[in-house]
N, C-alpha and C positions, 0 to 999 in steps of 0.2 A: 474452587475446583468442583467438578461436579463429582458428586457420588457415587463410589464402584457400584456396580448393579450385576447381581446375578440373574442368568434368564432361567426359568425356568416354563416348559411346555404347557401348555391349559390344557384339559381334558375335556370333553363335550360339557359337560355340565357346568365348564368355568374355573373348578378347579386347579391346583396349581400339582404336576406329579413330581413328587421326590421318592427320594429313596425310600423303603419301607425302616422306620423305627419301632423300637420299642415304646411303650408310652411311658412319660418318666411319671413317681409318685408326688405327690402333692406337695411333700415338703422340700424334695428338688426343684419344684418348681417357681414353689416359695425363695428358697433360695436364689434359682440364676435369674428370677424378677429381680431381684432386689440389687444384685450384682448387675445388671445391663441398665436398673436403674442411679445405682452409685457412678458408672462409668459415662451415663448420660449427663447426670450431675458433673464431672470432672470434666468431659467435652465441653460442656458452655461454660462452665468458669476457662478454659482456654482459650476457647473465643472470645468470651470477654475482655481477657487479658489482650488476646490479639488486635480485637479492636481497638482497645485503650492505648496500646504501641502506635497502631495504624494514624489514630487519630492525632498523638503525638508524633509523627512524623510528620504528618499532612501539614501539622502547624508549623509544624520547621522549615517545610517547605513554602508555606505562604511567607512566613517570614521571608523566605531568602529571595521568593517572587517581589516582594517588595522592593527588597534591595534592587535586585534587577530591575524593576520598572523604574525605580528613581535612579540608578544608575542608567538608562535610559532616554532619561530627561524629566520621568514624571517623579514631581514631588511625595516623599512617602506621607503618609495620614493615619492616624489611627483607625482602624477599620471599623466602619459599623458595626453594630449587632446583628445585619442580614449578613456581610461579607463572612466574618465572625462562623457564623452557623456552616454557609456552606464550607468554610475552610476546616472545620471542625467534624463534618459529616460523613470522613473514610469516603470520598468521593462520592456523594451523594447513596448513604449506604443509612446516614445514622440523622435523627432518631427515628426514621420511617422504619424502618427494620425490625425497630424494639416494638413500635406500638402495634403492627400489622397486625400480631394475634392476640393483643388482651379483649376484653369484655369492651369496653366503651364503644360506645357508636359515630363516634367521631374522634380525629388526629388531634394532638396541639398543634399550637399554632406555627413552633421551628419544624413536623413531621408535615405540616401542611405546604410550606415554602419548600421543602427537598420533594415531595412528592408531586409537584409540577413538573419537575424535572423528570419526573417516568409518564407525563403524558396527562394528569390528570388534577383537576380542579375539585374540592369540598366544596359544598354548594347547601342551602337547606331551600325547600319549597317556600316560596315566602307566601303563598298562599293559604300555607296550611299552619303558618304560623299565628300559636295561642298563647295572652299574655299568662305570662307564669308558667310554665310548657315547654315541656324540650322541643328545640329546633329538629325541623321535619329532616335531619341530618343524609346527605347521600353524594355520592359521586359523580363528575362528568367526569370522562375519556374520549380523550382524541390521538387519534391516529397519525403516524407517519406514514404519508403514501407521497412519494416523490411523484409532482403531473398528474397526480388525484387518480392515479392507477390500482385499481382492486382485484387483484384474480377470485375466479369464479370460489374457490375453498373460503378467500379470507370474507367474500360478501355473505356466504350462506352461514358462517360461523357469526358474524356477526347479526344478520339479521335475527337466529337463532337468540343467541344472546340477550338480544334488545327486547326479545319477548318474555323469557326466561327470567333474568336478574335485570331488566332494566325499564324504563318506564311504557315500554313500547313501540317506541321510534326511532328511528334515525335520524342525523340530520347532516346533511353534508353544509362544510362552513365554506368559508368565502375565502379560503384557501386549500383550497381542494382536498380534502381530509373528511373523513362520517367522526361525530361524535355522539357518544351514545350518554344519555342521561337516566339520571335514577337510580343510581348502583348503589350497592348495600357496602358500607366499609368491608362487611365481612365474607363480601363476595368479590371483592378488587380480584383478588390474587387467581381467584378462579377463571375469572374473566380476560384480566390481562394474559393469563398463561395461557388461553384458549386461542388469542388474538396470535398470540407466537408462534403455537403449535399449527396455527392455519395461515404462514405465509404473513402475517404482520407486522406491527410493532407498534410502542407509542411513544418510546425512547424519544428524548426530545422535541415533543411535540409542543412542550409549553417550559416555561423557564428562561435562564439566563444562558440561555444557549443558541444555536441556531435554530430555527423554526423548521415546521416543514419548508421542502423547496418547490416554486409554483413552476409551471410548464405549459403551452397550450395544451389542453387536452385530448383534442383530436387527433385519434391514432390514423393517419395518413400516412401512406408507405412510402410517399415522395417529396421532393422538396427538401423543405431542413428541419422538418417535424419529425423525424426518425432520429437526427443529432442533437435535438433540444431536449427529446426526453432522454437522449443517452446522458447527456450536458448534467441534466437536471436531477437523474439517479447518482452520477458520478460526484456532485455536490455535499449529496444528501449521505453518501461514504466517507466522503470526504473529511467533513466536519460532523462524525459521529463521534463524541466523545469515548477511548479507550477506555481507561479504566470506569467510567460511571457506566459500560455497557455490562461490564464484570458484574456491578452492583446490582443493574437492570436483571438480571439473568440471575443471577443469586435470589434476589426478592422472588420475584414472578414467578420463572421457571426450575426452581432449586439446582441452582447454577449449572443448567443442562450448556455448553459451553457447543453446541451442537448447533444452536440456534445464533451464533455470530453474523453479523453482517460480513457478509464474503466481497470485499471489494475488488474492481478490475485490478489487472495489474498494473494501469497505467498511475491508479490511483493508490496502489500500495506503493510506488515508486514516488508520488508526492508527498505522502504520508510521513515516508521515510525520510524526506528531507523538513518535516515536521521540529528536529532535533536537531536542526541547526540555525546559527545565527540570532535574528534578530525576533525569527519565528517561533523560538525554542521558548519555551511557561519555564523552564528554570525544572519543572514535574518531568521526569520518564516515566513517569506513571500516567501522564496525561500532559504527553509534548504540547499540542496546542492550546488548550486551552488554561493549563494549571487547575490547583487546588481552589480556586475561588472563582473559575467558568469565569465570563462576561459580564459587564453592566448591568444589562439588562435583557431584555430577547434580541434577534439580531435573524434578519428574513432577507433571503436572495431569490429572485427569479429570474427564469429564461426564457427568451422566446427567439421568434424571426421575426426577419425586417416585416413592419406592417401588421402584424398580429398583435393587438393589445389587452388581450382575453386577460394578461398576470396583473395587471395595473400599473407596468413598469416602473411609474418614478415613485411610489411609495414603497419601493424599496428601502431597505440597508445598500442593498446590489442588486442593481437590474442589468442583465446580461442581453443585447441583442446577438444570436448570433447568425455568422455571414455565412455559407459553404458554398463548394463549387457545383456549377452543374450535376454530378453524379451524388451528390450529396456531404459530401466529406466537408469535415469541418474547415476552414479559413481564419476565421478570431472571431472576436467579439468586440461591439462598442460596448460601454463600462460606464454606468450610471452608478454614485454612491449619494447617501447622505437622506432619503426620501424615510418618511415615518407619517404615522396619521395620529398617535396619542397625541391628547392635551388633557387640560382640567381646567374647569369653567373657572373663570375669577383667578388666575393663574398666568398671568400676560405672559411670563417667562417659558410658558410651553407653548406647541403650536404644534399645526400641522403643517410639511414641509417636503415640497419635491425635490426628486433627487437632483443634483450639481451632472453633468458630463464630465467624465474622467478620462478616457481615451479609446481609442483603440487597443486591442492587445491578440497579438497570434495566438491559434488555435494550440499548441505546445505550452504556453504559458499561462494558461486563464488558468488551470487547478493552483499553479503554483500561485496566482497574482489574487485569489477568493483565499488562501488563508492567512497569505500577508496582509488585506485590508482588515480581516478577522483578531491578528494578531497587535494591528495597531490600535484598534477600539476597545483591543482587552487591556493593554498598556495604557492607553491615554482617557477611554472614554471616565465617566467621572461615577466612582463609586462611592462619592458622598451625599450626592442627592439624585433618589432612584429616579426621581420625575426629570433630570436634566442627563439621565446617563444612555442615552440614546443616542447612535453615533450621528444622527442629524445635528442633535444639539453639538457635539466636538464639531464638527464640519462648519454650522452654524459660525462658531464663535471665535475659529480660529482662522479659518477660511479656505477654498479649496488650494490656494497657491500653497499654502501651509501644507495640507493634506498631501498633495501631490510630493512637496519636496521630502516630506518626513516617510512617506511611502516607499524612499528608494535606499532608506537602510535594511527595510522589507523584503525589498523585490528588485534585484538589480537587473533584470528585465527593460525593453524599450515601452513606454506608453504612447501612441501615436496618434495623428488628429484624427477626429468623430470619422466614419465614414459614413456615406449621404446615404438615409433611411427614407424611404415611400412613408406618404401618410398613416398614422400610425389608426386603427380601427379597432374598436370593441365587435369583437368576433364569438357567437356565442355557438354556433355548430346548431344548433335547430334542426331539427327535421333530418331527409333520408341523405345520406350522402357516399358516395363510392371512397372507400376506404384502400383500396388498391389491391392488387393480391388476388381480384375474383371476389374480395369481399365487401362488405358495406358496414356501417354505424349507422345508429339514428341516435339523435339529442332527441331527449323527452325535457320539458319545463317543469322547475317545482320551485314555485316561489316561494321564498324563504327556503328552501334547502328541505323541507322536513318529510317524510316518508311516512307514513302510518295507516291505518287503517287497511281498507282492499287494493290500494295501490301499493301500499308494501309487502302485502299477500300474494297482491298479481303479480310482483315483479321478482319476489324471490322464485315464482313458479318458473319465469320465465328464464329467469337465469340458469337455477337449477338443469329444465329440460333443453334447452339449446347450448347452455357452457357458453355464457355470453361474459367475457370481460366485462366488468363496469369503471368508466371513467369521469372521475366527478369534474365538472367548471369552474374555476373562480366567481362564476356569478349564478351558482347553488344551484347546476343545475346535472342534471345524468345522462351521460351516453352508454349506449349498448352495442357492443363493440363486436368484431372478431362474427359476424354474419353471412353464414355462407348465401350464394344467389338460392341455391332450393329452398329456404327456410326461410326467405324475405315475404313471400305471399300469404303464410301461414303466421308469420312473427305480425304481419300487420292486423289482419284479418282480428291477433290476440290483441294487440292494443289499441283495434277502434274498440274494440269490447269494453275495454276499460276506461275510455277518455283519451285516449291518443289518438282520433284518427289521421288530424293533420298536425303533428305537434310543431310543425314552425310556425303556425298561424294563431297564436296566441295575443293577445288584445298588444295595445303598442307601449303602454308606460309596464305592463306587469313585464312584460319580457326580460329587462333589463333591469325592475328593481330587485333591491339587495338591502335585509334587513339584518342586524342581531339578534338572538335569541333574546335577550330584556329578560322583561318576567315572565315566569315567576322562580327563574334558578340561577340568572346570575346576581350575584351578591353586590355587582358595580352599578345596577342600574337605576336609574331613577324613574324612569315609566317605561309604559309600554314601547314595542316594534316590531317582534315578528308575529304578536299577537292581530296588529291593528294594521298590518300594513296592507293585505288585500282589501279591507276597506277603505282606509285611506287611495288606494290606486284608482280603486272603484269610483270615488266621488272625484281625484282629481280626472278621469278619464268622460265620466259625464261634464264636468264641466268644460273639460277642453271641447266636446263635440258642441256643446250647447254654444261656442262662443264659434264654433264652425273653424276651429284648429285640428288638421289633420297630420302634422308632425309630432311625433315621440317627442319627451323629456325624459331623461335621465332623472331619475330619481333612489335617491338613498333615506335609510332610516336606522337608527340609533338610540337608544336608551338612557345610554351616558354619554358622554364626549372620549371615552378611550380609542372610537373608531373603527372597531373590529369589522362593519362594513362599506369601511372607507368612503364618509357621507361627506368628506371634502372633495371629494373629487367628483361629486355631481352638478348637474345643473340644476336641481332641488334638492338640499338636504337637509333633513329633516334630524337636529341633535338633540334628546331629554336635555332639560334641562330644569326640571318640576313638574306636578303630577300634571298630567295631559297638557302638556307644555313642551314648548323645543324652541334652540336656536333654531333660526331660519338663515342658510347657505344657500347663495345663488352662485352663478358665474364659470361652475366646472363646464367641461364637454363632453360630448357624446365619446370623441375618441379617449378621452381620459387623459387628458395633457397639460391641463391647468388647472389648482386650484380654486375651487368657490370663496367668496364672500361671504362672511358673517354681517347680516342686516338688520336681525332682529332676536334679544336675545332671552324673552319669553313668551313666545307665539302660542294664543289657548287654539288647541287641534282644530275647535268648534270655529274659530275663525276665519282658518288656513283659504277657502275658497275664499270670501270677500277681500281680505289682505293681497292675493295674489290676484283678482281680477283686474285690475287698473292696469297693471304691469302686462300679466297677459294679452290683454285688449293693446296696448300699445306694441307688442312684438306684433300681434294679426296686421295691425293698420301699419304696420310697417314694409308687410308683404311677405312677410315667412321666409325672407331670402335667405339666412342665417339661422344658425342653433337658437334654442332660448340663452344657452351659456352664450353665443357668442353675442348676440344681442344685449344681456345685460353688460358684458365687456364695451362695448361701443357706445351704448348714450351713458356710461358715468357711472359712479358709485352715488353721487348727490340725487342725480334725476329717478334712478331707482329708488332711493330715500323716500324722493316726495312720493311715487307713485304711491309705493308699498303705503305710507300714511293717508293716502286719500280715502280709505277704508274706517280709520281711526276717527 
């Protein structure tokens, strides 16, 4: 609960006025010290004590979540030591809680695992890493923004910030979210509380929960882009876990209970049937998900027919949805099962599009996204973290299986696909009428990252015109909510700064999409968002030099976890040793089928000769087709030889 607060008035000088007192003498004062600090003492042994109840409940309660999932059908197991922690953590409260205000400069390693779950990664500079030397120890945060929507408060709060307590930058990821790096353990709390207080959150941004929810980002006032971002905010309430929001708000904001996520009422009335059936955690404290959250992370997105900006089938749940003429919603077609982690040397993982699930009416999608939610927290497999992604259940049991087990869930009708237009990677570029009497512009930022005079220019910009900002799944910004007066003077500011035609952007950068790598994620094995404008650069000279005037899709990756979904290119580029990567071919432009793993230690300094043969045979082929679809059609073998003709 949050803390009575008394107000009292400020005086010019800041001041706070009370009543006039007398001044007490020194050894009264000595005194009621000593008493508000015996009483402060007796408060946290209370709370200790409450916690220690809390957490022995939590345990009673995993317990009996057990029971029910094997009474369910799923076998019980003795729980890892990760399930273990979160069942033990007062709802994602403990040990993050204890260690927030000691001296050290870094979490353990169980405060590090509950602390994803409020948005936020431990990370150390690995560049600045000295043998025998403390680790250059600091924070990333990432943000909840359903459809990568930012009002103008939470963008200047955060830009501020990033200057302030953080390395300088921004960087919007490739699900539509800013993450800020460089934070001081001992400025989380600052920071996060600041993100709250200005319209934010990061509640569930990372963890074994749901992700953020993707959306197209283009605020068009027509169409079914007004009901995919409503689609896509109503998800994002949907499955916000209750009680770990308590805990959220407790840590951060010293339990200002003010700051709740206030959901529709359409979606308080799904909520509510959260506590029933087959949907129900066995937890009132946390109906859907229980005391031990999900598998693993768990990611849905929405869009319209034909718009393939979210990357639909590497979903958990990819959502098309249908509306009528006027806009109102109709259903959805219902993609499950879609994931991009793997681990090299690892056959048992993989990347994996999503299965079609059905159709389902526009009345039933909230209820039918916490049933699917609710079966991968029952079934998915919490004995091995690298197999407990509902692809892999789907994978291994099959969608007939999925289907039939989904309707102890959801006794709703599932109904066949309805016929989707070709589906396009849509990036909003350049000026576009936004409806209303207003307009957007997409500005490009390869690799996602903000810094220097373009992050200077454009908090200016925001600031003096109150421009909404809306990030892209493919790292890039729109400026939003543009009245016609202000369009001649808004341009006029960003050819100043490098925008004067921002759609015309060279053809392979437009559309690639890198991880940040090093030198702060802890997973990577070389470089990506460091190398990858050079990398575009050479493969872009080459393509002219060989007189190819068609774009490739191109991805790049550090590790093989995928975070910039480099399976689903028609080049992707995965670390896999220092200046080394798998080599994927075969994705498409639209984003509809997986690439090919060909090659799987390609040195960087190679990349052009290795791919020239292949190249050269898409030219002399007549450019009729993608290069994805073109490696699709002469073969996995004949691509072998090419790629080796180099060798």
């Amino acid at each position: 609960m949050a803390p009575s607060r008394v107000a009292s008035r400020a005086t010019a000088d800041g001041s706070s006025k009370r009543p006039a007192q007398s001044a007490p003498s020194q050894s009264e004062a000595n005194e009621a010290k000593a008493e508000a600090n015996e009483a402060k003492a007796e408060a946290n042994e209370a709370k200790a004590e409450a916690n220690g109840a809390k957490a022995e409940a939590n345990g009673a309660k995993a317990e009996a979540n057990g029971a029910k999932a094997e009474a369910n059908g799923v076998k019980a197991a003795t729980p890892t030591k990760f399930e273990q922690l979160k069942a033990s953590s007062t709802h994602l409260h403990e040990p993050l809680g204890s260690e927030l205000s000691n001296e050290l400069k870094n979490f353990s390693e169980g405060a590090v695992q509950i602390l994803k779950f409020h948005g936020s990664y431990q990370q150390d500079n690995r560049d600045n890493r000295r043998k025998g030397e403390e680790k250059d120890w600091q924070m990333m945060l990432r943000l909840r923004s359903p459809a990568g929507r930012i009002p103008v408060p939470l963008y200047l709060a955060l830009d501020g910030l990033a200057d302030r307590l953080g390395n300088g930058t921004l960087r919007a990821t490739t699900r539509q979210a800013f993450q800020m790096h460089g934070v001081a353990k001992t400025d989380l709390k600052e920071v996060i509380g600041t993100i709250v207080r200005s319209m934010g959150s990061t509640l569930s941004a990372c963890g074994d929960i749901n992700r953020n929810v993707m959306a197209p980002a283009a605020p068009f006032s027509g169409g079914g882009y007004p009901a995919a971002r409503l689609l896509a905010d109503q998800i994002a309430d949907l499955l916000t876990p209750e009680a770990a929001e308590g805990s959220y708000l407790d840590l951060w904001v010293d339990g200002d209970l003010t700051y709740r996520i206030r959901p529709s009422a359409a979606v308080k009335r799904a909520k509510a049937r959260q506590k029933e059936g087959a949907v129900f955690s066995g937890d009132s404290e946390e109906p859907l998900y229980g005391s031990t959250y999900l598998p693993r992370k768990f990611k849905v997105a929405v869009t319209v027919p034909g718009d393939n900006a979210v990357d639909l089938l590497t979903q958990d749940i990819g959502l098309v949805l249908f509306t009528d003429p006027n806009g109102r919603p109709r259903g959805c077609n219902v993609y499950v099962g879609g994931g991009m982690g793997r681990t090299h040397n690892k056959e048992e993982t993989f990347a994996r599009t999503a299965d079609p699930l059905g159709y389902v009416a526009a009345d039933d999608v909230l209820d039918l996204i916490q049933a699917i939610l609710a079966l991968q927290r029952d079934h998915g497999d919490r004995q091995q973290r690298r197999h407990a992604r509902m692809k892999y259940l789907i994978h291994d049991r099959g969608i007939g299986w999925f289907k039939q087990e989904l309707t102890r869930y959801f006794s709703q009708p599932i109904r066949p696909l309805r016929d989707e237009p070709k589906r396009k990677l849509l990036d909003y570029l350049g000026w576009h009428r936004q409806g209303d009497g207003l307009w957007f512009v997409g500005l490009p930022l390869l690799c996602g990252r903000l810094e220097g005079e373009t992050k200077l220019a454009l908090r200016r910009l925001v600031e003096f015109y109150q421009l909404e900002v809306r990030l892209t799944p493919n790292q890039d910004l729109l400026l939003c909510n543009i009245g016609a007066p202000q369009r001649s003077s808004l341009k006029r500011e960003l050819t100043a700064i490098g925008f004067a035609a921002p759609e015309d952007t060279t053809p392979l950068a437009r559309h690639a999409i890198a991880c940040p790598a090093l030198p702060t994620c802890g997973l990577a094995i070389t470089e990506a968002e460091r190398i990858l404008p050079m990398v575009v650069a050479r493969l872009e000279t080459q393509l002219a030099g060989l007189g190819i005037e068609r774009p490739v899709l191109v991805r790049m990756t550090g590790c093989p976890n995928g975070c910039a979904r480099p399976y689903m290119a028609e080049i992707g580029l995965v670390g896999s040793g220092v200046d080394e990567y798998q080599l994927w071919l075969g994705g498409t432009p639209g984003l509809t089928q997986l690439a090919r793993p060909f090659l799987q230690r390609l040195p960087l300094e190679q990349l052009e000769n290795t791919l020239e043969p292949l190249l050269l045979a898409w030219r002399d082929q007549g450019g009729r087709t993608s290069f994805g679809a073109f490696v699709g059609q002469i073969g996995d073998a004949r691509v072998a030889e090419l790629l080796a003709i180099a060798g």
